[in-house]
C-alpha positions as CSV (number, residue, x, y, z in Angstrom):
1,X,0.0,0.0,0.0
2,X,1.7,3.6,-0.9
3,X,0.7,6.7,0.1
4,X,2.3,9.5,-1.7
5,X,4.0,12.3,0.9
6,X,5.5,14.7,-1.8
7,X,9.5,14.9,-0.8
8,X,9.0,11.3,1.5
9,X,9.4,7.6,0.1
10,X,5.3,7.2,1.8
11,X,3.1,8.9,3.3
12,X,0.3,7.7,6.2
13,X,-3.2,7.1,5.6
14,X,-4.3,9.5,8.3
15,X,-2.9,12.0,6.5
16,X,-5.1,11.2,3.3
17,X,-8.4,10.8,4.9
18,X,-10.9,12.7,7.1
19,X,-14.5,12.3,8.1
20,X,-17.1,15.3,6.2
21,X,-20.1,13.8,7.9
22,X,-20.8,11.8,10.4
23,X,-21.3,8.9,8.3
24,X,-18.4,9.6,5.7
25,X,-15.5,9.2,5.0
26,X,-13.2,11.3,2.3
27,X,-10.5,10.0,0.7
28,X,-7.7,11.9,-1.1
29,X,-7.2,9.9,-4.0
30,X,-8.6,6.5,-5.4
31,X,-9.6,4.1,-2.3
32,X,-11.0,1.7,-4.5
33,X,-6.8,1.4,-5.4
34,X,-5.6,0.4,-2.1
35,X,-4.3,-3.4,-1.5
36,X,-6.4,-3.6,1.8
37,X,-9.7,-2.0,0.7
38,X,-11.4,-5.2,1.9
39,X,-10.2,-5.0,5.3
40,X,-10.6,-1.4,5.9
41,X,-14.3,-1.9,4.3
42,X,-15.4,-4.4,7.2
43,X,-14.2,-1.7,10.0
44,X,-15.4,0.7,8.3
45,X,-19.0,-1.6,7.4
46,X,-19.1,-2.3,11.0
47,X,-19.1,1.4,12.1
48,X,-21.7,2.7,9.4
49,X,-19.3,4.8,7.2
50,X,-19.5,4.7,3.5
51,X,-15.9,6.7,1.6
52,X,-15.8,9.1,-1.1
53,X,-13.0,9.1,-3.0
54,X,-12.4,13.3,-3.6
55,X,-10.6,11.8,-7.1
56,X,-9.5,9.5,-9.7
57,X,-5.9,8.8,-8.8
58,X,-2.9,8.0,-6.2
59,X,-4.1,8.2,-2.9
60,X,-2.0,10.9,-1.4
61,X,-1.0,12.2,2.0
62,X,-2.4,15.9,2.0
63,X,-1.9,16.3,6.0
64,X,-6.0,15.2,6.9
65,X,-9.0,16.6,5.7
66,X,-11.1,18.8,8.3
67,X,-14.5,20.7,7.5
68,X,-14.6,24.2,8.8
69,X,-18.3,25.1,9.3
């Protein structure tokens, strides 16, 4: 699984995801991409939260994602 960090060899999945309801999760990049969708799908499946990917391509580590209201 790679998370692109711009100047690292990886970056961390924290740092490309962040919740924009209470019941979803975005993703910065593809998340339908990742190696361990299926495992991160029965946490996330147990806890009620369906993902948005925000795009079509690498999922990359932009710091988190936080909604300012």
């Amino acid at each position: 699984m790679v998370f692109i960090l711009k100047g690292f060899d990886y970056g961390f999945i924290g740092g490309c995801c962040g919740k924009i309801a209470k019941n979803i999760l975005a993703v910065a990049g593809n998340y339908h991409s990742l190696t361990e969708k299926s495992k991160i799908d029965v946490y996330l499946k147990s806890k009620n939260i369906a993902v948005k990917s925000l795009y079509i391509g690498d999922i990359t580590d932009i710091g988190t994602i936080i909604i300012i209201k």
